[in-house]
PyMOL Python script that loads the backbone (N, CA, C, O; Angstrom):
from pymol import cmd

cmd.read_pdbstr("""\
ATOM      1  N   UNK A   1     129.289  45.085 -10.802  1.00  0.00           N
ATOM      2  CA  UNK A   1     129.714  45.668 -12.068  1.00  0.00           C
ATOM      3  C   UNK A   1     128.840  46.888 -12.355  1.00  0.00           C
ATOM      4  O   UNK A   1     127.677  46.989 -11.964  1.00  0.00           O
ATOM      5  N   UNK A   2     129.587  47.934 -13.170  1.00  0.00           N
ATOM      6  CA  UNK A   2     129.031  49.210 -13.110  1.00  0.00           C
ATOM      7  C   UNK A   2     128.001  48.739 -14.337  1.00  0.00           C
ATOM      8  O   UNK A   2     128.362  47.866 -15.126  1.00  0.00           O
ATOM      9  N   UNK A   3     126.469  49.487 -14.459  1.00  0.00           N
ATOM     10  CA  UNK A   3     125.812  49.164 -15.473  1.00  0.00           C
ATOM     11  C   UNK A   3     126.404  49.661 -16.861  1.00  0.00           C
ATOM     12  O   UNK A   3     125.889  49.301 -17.919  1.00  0.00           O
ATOM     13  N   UNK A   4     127.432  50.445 -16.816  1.00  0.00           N
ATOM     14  CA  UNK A   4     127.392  50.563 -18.710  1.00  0.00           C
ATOM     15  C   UNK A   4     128.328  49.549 -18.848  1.00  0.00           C
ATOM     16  O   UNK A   4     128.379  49.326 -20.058  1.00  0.00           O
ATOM     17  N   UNK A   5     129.345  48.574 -18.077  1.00  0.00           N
ATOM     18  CA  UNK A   5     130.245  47.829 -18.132  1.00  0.00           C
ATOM     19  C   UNK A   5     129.359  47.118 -18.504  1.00  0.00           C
ATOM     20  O   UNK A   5     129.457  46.879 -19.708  1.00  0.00           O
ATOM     21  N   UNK A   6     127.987  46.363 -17.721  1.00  0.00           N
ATOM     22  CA  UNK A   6     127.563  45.564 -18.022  1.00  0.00           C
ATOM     23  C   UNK A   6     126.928  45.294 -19.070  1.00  0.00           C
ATOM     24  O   UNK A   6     126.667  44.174 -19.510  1.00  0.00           O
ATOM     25  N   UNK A   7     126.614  46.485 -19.577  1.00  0.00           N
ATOM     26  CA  UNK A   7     125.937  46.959 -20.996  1.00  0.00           C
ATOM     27  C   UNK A   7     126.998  46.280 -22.309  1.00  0.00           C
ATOM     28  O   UNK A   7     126.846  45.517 -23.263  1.00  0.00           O
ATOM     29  N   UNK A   8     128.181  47.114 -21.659  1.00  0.00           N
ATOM     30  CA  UNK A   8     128.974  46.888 -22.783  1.00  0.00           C
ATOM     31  C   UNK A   8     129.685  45.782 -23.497  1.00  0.00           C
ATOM     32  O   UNK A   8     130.095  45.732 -24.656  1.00  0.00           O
ATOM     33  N   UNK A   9     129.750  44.588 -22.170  1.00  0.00           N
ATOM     34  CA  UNK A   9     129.991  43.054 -21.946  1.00  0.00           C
ATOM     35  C   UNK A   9     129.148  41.979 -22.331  1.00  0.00           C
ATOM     36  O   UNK A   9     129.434  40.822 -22.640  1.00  0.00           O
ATOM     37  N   UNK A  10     127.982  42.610 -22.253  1.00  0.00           N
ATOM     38  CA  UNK A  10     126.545  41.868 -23.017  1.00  0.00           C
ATOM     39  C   UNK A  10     126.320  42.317 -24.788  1.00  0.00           C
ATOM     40  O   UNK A  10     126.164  41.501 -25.697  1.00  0.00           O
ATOM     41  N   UNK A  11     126.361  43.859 -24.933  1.00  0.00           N
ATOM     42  CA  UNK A  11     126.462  44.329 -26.302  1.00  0.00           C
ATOM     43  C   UNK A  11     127.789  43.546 -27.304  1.00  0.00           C
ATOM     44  O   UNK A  11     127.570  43.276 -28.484  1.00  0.00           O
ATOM     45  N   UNK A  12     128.951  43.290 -26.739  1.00  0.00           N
ATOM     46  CA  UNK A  12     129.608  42.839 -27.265  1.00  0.00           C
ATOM     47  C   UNK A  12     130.024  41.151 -27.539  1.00  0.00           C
ATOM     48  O   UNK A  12     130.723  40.596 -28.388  1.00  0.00           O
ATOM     49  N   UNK A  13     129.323  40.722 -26.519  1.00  0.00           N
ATOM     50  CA  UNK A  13     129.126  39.226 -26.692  1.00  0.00           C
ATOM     51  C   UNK A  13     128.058  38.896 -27.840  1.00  0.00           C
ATOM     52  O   UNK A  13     128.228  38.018 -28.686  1.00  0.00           O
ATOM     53  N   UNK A  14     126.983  39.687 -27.753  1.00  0.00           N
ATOM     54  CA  UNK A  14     126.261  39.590 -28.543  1.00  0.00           C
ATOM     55  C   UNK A  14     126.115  39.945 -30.158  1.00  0.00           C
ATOM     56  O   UNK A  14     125.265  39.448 -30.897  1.00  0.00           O
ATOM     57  N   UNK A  15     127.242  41.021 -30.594  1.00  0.00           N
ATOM     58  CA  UNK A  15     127.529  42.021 -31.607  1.00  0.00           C
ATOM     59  C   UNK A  15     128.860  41.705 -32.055  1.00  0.00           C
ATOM     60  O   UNK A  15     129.433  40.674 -31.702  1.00  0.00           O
ATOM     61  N   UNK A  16     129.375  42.578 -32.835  1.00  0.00           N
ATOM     62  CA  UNK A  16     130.415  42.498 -33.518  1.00  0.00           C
ATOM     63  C   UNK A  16     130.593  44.103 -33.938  1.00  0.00           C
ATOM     64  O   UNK A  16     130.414  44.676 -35.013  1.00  0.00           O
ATOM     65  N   UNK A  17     131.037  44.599 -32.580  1.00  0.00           N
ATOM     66  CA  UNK A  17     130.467  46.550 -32.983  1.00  0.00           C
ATOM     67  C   UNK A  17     131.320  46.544 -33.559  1.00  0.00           C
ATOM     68  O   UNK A  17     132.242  45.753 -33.359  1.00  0.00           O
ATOM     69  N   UNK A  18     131.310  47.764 -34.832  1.00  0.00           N
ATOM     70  CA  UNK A  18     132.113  48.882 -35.362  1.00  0.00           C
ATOM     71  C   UNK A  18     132.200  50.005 -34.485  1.00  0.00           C
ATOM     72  O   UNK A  18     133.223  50.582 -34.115  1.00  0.00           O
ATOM     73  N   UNK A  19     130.564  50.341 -34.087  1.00  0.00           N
ATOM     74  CA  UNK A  19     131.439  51.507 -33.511  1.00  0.00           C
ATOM     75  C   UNK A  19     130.307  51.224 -32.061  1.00  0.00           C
ATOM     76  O   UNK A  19     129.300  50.549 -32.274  1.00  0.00           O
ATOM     77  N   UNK A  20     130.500  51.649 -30.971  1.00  0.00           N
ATOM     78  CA  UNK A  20     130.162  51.251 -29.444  1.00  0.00           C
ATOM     79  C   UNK A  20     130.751  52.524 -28.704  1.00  0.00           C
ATOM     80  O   UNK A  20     131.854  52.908 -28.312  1.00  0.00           O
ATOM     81  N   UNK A  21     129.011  53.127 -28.720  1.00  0.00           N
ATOM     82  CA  UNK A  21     129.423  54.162 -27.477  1.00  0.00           C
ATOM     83  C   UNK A  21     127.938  53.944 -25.952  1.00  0.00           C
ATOM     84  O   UNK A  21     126.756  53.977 -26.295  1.00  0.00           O
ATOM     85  N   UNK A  22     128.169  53.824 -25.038  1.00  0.00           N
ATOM     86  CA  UNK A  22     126.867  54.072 -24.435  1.00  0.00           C
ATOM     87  C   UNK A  22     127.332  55.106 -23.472  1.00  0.00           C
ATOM     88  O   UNK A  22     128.492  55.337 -23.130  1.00  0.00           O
ATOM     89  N   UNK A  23     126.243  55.685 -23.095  1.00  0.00           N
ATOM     90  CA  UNK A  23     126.028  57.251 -22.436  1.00  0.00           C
ATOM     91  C   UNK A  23     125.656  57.206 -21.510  1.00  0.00           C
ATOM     92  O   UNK A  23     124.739  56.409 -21.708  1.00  0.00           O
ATOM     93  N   UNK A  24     125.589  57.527 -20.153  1.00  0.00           N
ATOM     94  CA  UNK A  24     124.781  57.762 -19.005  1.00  0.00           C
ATOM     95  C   UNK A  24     124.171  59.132 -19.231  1.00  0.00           C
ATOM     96  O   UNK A  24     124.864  60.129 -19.027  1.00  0.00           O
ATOM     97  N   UNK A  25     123.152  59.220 -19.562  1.00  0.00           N
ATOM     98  CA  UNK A  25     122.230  60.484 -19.250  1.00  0.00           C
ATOM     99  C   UNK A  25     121.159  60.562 -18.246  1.00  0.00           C
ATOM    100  O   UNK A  25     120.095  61.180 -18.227  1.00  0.00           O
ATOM    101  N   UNK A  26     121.696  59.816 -17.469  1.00  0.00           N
ATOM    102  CA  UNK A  26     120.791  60.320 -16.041  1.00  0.00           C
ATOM    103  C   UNK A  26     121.048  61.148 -15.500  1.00  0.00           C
ATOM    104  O   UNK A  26     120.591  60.980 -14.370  1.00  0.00           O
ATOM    105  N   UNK A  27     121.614  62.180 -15.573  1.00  0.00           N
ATOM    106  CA  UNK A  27     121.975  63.393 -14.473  1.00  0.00           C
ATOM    107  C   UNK A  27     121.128  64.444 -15.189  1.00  0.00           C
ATOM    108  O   UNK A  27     120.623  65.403 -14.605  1.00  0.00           O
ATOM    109  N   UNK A  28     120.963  64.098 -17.007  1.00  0.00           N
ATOM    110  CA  UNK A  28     120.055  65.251 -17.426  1.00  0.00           C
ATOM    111  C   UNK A  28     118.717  65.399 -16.910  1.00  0.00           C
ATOM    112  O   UNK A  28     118.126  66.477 -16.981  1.00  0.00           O
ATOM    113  N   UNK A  29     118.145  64.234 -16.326  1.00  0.00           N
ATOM    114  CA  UNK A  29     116.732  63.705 -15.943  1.00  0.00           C
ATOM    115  C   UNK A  29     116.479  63.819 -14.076  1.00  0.00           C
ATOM    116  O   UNK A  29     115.408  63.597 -13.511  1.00  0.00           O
ATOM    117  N   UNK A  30     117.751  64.209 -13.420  1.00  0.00           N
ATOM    118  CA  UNK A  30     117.343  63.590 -12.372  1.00  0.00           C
ATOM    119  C   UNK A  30     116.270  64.792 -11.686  1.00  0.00           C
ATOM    120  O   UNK A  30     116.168  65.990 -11.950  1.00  0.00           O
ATOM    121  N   UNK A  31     115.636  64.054 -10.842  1.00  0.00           N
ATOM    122  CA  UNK A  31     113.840  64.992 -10.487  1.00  0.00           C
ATOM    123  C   UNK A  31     112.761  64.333 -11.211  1.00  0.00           C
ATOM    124  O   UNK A  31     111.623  64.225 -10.753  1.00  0.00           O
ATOM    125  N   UNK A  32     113.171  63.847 -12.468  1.00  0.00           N
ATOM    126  CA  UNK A  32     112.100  63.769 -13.055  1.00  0.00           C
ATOM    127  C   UNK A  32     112.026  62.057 -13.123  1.00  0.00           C
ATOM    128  O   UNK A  32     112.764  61.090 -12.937  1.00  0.00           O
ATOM    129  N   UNK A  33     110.680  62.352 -13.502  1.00  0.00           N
ATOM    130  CA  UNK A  33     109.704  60.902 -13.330  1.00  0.00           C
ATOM    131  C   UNK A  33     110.893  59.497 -14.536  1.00  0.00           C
ATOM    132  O   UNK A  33     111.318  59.497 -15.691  1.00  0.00           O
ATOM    133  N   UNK A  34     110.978  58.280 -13.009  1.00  0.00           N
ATOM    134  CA  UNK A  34     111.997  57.396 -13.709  1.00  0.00           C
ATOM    135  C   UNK A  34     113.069  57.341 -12.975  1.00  0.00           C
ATOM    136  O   UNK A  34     113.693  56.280 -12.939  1.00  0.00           O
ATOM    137  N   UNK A  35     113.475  58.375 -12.296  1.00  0.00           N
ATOM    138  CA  UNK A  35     114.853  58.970 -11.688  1.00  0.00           C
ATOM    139  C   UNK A  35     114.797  58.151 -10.644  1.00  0.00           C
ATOM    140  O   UNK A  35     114.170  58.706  -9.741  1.00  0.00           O
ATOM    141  N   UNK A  36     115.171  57.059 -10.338  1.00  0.00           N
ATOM    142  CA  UNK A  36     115.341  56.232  -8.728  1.00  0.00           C
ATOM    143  C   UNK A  36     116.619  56.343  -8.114  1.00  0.00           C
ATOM    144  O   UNK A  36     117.123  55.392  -7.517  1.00  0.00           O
ATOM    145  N   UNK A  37     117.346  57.801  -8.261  1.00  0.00           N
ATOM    146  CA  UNK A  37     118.552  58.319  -7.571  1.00  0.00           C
ATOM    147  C   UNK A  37     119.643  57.940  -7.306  1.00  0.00           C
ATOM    148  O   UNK A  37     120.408  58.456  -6.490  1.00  0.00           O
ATOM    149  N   UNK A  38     119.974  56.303  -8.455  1.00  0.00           N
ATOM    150  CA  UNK A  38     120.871  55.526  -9.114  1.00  0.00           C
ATOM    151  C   UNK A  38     121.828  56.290  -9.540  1.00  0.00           C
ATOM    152  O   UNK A  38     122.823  56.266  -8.816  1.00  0.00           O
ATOM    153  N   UNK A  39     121.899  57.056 -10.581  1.00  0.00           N
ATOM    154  CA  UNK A  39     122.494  57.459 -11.210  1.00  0.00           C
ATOM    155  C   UNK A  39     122.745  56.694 -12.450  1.00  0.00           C
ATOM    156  O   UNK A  39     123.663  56.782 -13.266  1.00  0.00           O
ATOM    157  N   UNK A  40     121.847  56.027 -12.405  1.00  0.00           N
ATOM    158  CA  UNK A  40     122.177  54.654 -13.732  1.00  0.00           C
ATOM    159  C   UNK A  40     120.693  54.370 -13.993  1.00  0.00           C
ATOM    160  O   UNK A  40     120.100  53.338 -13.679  1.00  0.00           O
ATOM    161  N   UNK A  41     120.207  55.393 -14.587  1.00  0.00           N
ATOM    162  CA  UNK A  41     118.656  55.520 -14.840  1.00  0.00           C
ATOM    163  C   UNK A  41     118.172  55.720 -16.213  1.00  0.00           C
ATOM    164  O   UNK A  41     116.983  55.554 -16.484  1.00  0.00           O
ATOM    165  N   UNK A  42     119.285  56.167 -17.333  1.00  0.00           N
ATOM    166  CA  UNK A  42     119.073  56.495 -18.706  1.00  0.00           C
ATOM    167  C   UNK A  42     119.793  56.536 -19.194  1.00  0.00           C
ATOM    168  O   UNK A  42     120.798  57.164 -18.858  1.00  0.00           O
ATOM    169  N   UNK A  43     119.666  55.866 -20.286  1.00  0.00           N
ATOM    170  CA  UNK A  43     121.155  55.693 -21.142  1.00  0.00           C
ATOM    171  C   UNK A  43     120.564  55.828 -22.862  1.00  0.00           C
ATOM    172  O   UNK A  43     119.490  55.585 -23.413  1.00  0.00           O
ATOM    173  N   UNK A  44     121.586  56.224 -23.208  1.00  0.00           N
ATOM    174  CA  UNK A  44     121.885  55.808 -24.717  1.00  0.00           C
ATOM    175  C   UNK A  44     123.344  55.345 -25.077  1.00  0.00           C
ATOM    176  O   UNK A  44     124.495  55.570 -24.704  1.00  0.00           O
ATOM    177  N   UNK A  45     122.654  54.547 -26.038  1.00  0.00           N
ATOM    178  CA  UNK A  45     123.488  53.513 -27.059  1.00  0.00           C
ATOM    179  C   UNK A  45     123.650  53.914 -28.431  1.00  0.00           C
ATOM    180  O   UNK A  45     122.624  54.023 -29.104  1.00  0.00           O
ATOM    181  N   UNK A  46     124.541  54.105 -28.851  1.00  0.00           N
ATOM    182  CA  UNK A  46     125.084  54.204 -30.412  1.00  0.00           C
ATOM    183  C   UNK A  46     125.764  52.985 -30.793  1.00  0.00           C
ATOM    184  O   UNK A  46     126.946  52.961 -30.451  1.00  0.00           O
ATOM    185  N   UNK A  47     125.301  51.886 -31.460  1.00  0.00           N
ATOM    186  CA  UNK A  47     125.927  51.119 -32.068  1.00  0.00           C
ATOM    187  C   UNK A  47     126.278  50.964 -33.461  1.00  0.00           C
ATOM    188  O   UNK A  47     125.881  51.880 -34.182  1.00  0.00           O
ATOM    189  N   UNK A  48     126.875  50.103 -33.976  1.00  0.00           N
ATOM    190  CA  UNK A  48     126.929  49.897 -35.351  1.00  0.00           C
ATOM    191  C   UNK A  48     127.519  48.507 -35.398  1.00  0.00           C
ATOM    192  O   UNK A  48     128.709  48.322 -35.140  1.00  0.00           O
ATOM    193  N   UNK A  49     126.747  47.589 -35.704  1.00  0.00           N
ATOM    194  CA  UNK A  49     127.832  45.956 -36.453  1.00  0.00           C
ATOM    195  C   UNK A  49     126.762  45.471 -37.091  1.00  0.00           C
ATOM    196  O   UNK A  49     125.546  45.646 -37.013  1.00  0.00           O
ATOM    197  N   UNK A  50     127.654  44.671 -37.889  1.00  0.00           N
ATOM    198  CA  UNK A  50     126.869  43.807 -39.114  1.00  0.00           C
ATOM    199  C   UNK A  50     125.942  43.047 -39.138  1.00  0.00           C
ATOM    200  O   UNK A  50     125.499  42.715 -40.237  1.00  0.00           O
ATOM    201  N   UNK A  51     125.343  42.522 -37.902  1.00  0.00           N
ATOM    202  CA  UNK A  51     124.861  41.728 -37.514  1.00  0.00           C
ATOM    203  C   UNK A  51     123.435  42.838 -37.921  1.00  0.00           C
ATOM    204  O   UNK A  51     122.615  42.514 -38.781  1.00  0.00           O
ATOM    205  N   UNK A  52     123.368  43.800 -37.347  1.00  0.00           N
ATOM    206  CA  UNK A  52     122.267  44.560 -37.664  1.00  0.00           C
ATOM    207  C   UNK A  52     121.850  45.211 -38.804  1.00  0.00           C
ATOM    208  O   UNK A  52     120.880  45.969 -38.795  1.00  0.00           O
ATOM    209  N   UNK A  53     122.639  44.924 -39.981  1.00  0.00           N
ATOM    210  CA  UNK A  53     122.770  44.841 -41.168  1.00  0.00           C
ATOM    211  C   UNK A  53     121.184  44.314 -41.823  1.00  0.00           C
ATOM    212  O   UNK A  53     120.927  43.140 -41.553  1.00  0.00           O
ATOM    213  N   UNK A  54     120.079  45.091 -42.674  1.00  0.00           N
ATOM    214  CA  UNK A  54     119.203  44.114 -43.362  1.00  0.00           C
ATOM    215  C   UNK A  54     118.111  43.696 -42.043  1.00  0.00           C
ATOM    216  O   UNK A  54     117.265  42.808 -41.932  1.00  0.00           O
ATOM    217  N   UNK A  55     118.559  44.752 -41.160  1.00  0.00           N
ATOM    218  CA  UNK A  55     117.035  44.434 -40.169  1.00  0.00           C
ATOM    219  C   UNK A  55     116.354  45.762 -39.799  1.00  0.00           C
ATOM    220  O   UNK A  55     117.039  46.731 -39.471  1.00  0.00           O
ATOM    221  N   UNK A  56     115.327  45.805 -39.837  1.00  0.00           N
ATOM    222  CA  UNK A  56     114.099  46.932 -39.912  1.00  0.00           C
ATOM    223  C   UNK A  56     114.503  47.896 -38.417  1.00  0.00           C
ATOM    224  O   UNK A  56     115.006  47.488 -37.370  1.00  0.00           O
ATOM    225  N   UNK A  57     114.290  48.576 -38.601  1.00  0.00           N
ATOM    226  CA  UNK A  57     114.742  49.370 -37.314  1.00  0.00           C
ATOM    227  C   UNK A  57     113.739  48.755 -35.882  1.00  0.00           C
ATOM    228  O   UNK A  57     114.140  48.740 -34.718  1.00  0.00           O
ATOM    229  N   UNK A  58     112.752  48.415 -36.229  1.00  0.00           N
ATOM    230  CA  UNK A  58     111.473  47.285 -34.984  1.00  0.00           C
ATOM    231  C   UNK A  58     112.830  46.189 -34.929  1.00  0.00           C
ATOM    232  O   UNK A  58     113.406  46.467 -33.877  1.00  0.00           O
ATOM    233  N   UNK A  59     113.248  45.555 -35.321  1.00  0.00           N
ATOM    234  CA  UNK A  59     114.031  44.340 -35.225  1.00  0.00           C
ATOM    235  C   UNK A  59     115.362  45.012 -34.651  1.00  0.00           C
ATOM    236  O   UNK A  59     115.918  44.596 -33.634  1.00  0.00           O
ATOM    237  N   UNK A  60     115.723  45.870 -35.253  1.00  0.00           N
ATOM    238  CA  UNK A  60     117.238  45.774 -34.673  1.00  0.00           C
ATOM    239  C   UNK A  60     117.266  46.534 -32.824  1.00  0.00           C
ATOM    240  O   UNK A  60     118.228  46.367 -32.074  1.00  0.00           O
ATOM    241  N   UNK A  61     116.080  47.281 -32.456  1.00  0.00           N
ATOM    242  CA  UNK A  61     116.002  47.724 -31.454  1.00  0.00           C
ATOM    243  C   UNK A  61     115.616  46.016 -30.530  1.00  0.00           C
ATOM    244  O   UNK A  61     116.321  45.645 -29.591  1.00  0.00           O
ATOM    245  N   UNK A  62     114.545  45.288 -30.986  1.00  0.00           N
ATOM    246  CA  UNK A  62     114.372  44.273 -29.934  1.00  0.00           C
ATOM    247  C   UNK A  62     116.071  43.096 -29.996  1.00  0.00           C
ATOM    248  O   UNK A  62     116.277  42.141 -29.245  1.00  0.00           O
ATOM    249  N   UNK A  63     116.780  43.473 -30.832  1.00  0.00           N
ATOM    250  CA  UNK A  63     118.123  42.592 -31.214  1.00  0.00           C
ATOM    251  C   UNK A  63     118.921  43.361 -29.783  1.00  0.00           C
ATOM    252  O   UNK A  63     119.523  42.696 -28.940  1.00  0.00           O
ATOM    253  N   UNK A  64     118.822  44.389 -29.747  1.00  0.00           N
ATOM    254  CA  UNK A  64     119.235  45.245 -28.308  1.00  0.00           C
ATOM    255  C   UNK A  64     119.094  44.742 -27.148  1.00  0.00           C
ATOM    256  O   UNK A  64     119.882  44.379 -26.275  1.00  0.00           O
ATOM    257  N   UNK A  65     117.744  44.772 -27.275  1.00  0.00           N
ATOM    258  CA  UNK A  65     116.929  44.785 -25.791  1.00  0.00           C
ATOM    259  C   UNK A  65     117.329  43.367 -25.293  1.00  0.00           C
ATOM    260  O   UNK A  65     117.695  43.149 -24.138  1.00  0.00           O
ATOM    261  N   UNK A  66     117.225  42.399 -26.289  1.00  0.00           N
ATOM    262  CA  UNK A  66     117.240  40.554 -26.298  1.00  0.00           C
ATOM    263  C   UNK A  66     118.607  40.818 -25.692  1.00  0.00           C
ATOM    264  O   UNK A  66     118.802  41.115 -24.513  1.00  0.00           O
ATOM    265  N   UNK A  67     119.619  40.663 -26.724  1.00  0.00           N
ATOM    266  CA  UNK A  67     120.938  41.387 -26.138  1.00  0.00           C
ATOM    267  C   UNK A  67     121.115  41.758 -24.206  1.00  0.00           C
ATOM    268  O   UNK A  67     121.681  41.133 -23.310  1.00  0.00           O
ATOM    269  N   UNK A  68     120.528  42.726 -24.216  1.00  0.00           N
ATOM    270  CA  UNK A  68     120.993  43.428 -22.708  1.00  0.00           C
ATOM    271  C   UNK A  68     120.068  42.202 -22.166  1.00  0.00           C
ATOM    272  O   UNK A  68     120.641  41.665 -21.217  1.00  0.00           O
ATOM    273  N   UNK A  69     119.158  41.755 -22.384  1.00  0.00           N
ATOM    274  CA  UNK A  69     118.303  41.125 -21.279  1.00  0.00           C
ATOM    275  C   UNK A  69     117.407  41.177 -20.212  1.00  0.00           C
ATOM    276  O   UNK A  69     117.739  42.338 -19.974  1.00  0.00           O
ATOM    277  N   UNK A  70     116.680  40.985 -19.472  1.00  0.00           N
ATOM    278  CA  UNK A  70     115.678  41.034 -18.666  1.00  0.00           C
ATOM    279  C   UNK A  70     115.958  41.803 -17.488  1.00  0.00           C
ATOM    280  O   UNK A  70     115.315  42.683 -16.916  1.00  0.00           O
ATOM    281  N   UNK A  71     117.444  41.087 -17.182  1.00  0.00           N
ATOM    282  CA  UNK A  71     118.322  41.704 -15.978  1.00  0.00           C
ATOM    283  C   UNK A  71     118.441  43.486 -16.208  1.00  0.00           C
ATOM    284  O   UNK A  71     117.993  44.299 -15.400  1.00  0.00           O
ATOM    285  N   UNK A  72     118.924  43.726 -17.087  1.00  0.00           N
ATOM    286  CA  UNK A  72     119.544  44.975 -17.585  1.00  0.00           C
ATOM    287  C   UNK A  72     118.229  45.819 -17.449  1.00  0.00           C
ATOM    288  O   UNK A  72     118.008  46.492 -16.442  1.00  0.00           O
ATOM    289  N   UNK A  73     117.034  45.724 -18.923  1.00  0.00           N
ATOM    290  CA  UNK A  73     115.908  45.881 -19.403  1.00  0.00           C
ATOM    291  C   UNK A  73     115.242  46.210 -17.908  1.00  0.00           C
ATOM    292  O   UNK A  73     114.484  47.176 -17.819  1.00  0.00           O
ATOM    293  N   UNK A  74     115.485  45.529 -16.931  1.00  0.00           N
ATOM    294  CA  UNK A  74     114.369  45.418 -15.575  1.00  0.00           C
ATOM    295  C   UNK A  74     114.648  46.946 -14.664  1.00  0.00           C
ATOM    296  O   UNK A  74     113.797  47.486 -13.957  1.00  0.00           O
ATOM    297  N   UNK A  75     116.174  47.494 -14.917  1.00  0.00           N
ATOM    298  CA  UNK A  75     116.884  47.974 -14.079  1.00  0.00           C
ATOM    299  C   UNK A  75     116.978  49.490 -14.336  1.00  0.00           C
ATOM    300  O   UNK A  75     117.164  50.340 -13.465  1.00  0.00           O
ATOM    301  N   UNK A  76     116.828  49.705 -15.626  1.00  0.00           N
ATOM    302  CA  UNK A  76     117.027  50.797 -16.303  1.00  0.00           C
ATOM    303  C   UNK A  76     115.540  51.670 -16.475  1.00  0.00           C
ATOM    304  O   UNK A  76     114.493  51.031 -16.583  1.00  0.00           O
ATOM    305  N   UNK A  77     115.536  52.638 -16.485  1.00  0.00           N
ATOM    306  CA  UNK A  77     113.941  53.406 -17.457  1.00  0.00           C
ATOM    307  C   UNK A  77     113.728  54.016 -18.471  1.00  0.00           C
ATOM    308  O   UNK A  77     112.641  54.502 -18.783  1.00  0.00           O
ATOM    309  N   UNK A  78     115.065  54.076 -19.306  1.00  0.00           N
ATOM    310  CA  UNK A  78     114.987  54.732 -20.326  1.00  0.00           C
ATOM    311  C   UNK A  78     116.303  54.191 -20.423  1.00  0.00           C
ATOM    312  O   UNK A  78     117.257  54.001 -19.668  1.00  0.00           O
ATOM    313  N   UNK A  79     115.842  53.902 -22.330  1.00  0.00           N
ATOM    314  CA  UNK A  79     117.176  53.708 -23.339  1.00  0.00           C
ATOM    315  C   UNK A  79     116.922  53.887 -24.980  1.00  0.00           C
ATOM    316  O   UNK A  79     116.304  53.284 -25.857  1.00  0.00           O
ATOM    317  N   UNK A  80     117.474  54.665 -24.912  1.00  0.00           N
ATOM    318  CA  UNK A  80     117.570  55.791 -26.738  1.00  0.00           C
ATOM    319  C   UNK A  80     119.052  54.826 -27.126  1.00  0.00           C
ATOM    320  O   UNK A  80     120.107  54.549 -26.554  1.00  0.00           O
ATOM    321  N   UNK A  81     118.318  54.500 -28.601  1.00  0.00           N
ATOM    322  CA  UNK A  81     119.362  53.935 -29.513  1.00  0.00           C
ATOM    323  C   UNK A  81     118.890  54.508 -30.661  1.00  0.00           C
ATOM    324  O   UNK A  81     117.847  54.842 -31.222  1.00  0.00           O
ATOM    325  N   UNK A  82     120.493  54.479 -30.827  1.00  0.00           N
ATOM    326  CA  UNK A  82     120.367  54.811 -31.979  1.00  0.00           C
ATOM    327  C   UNK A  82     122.145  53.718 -32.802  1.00  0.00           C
ATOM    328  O   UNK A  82     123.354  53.784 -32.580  1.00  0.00           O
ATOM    329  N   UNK A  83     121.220  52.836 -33.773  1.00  0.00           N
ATOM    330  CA  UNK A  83     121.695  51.831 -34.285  1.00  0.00           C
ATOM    331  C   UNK A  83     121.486  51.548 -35.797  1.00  0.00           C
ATOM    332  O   UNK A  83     120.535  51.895 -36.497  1.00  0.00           O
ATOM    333  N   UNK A  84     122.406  50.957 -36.085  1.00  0.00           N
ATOM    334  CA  UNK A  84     122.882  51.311 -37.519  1.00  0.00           C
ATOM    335  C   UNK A  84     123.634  49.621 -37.926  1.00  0.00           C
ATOM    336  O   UNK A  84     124.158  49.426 -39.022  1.00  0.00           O
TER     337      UNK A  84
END
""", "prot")
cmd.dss("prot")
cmd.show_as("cartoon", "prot")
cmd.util.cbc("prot")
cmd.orient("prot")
């Protein structure tokens, strides 16, 4: 499975998005330190669901990370959220 599929299959089991976008921005980075020539090296996430409603922005980023998991978290080197 492609990693933003997998992203997006875990984000949504876990969530109740309104709105769900994730990004591959590894091609802006590649050369640079992180880049393991994946092509699936940096991402951002724009979410929004209720669930993240009434939690501190420290909380709703580890509600993410818990979310994607160890697997995901292990695989990746960079991930910009931005969550709501």
């Amino acid at each position: 499975m492609a990693m933003a599929d997998e992203m997006e299959t875990r984000l949504r089991g876990a969530f109740t998005p309104t709105r769900l976008e994730i990004v591959n921005e590894s091609a802006h980075h590649a050369g640079h330190a992180g880049d393991d020539g994946s092509g699936e090296s940096h991402w951002r996430v724009v979410l929004a669901a209720p669930e993240l409603e009434g939690m501190s922005r420290l909380q709703r980023h580890r509600a993410v990370h818990a979310a994607l998991g160890p697997e995901v978290m292990g695989r990746i080197h960079a991930l910009a959220l931005d969550l709501s």
